[in-house]
Phi, psi and omega in degrees: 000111152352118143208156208262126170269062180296340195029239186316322191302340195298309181284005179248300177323317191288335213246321192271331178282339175262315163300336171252009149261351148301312185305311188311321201291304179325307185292270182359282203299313143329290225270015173235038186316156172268133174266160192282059203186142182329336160301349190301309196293329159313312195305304173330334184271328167308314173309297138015256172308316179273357190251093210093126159125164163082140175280345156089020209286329154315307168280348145305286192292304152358273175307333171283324191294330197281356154309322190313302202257036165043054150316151143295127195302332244247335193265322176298309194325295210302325177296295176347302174282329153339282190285335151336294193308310165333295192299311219271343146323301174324311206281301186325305196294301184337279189304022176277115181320308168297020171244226188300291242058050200246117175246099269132102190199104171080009184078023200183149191312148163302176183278332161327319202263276233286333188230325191153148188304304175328305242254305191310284207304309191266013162268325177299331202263306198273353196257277163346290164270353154323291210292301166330310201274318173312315192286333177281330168332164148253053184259336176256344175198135181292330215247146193259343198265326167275355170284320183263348155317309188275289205287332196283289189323289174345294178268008138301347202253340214245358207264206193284303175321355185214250166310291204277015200268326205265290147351285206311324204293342208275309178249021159284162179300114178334310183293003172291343182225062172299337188231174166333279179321325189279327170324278188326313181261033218200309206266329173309301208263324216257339193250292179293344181313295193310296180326302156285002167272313214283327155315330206266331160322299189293325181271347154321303199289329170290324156070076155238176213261170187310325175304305178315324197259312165322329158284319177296296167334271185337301216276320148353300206312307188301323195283302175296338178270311183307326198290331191296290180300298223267355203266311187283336211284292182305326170333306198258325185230023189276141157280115228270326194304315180269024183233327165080038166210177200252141179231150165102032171262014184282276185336277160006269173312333211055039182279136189271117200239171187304332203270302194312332192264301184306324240041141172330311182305320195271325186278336177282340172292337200267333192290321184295353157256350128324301214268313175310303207301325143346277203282323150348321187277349188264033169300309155002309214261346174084175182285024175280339179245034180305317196306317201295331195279342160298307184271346201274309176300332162305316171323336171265330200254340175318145170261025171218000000 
């Protein structure tokens, strides 16, 4: 079985993966108060899903990127919860009996199971514009041109060009994503997409210059196709207890994954050169991005 082995890293990654996933559940539990009204049970669902649970790694890469340009954290965070909102809108739907069908999320019931589909649909549907209405405040940015930059991305990375493109794709009949490539571009949109705003965020919010955000873009790129293999790894050779989902249905099913075309020996080498390939892109920045480099090796070595 996979398991993480951060060694040097564990002091600088362990510590920033326990603050932010307190600051979220904190912020969540703010921005989701229950109101005294027919509305109490949506709120509930939402809350359900975002609040425990998850590794938050998305709003960690927001915020390391945007450290790079000396962001004020409070301007990182709040996009950081944007794209959360994102994920766990994802995650809701992703598990919807017309999805995966999964009931299993975090260790804890999907929101389907735990409240009702309906209930389910429109907590995902209200997360979802949550993440929006965060990017627009000018409370995340002073300047209206990175505001409307960071909301124009967003919603390219998560719509049919990105995520939920990667979905469709997702739920095509196997032989359409029968090979590597198609597997890869299949994992670009539906995993990586995202993966890549939240880097491409910290240099929006930093308003930093092209060489600069273009080492970032790369080092996404790598990073989201390694966390995708080491994702298929755990599938096959993971513990359901630490991953708090149900695994081995890629198997199950006969879905074709990186580990089913490569063998497993092939597939942990090429995600481990995926995560070098990463931190190669962040030379430029010196030990101001040790954290990203941290997480890029965590992508790998994680048992969830």
């Amino acid at each position: 079985m996979t398991t993480v082995t951060l060694g040097h890293d564990e002091g600088l990654l362990a510590p920033s993966l326990r603050l932010i996933a307190t600051e979220v559940d904190r912020a969540f539990d703010l921005l989701l108060p229950e109101p005294a009204d027919g509305r109490i049970k949506l709120y509930q669902a939402m809350r359900h899903a975002a609040i425990g649970g998850g590794k938050r790694l998305r709003p960690l890469l927001v915020i390391a990127a945007a450290e790079l340009f000396a962001v004020p954290r409070e301007r990182a965070f709040r996009a950081g919860m944007a794209v959360e909102c994102i994920h766990v809108h994802s995650l809701i739907h992703d598990d919807l009996p017309c999805m995966d069908d999964d009931d299993l999320r975090r260790g804890k019931p999907t929101v389907h199971c735990a409240f009702d589909e309906a209930t389910a649909v429109l907590a995902g549907d209200s997360l979802h514009a949550l993440a929006f209405e965060l990017l627009a405040d000018p409370a995340t940015h002073p300047d209206p041109s990175v505001r409307a930059e960071l909301t124009l991305s967003l919603a390219r990375s998560v719509g049919a060009s990105g995520m939920a493109g990667g979905q469709m794709l997702d739920l095509m009949p196997e032989p359409s994503i029968g090979d590597l490539e198609a597997i890869a571009r299949l994992q670009r949109l539906k995993t990586g997409a995202l993966i890549g705003w939240c880097l491409d965020a910290g240099g929006a919010l930093g308003q930093a210059g092209e060489e600069a955000r273009r080492s970032l873009r790369g080092y996404a790129r790598c990073v989201g196709l390694a966390f995708q293999i080491a994702d298929d790894l755990l599938d096959v050779e993971g513990c359901e207890a630490a991953a708090g989902k149900r695994l081995r249905k890629d198997d199950a099913a006969g879905k074709p994954t990186f580990v089913s075309l490569l063998g497993a020996p092939a597939a942990r080498a090429q995600a481990n050169l995926l995560s070098s390939q990463a931190i190669d892109h962040l030379a430029d920045f010196g030990p101001r991005a040790d954290l990203l480099r941290a997480v890029a090796r965590f992508a790998v070595e994680r048992d969830r």
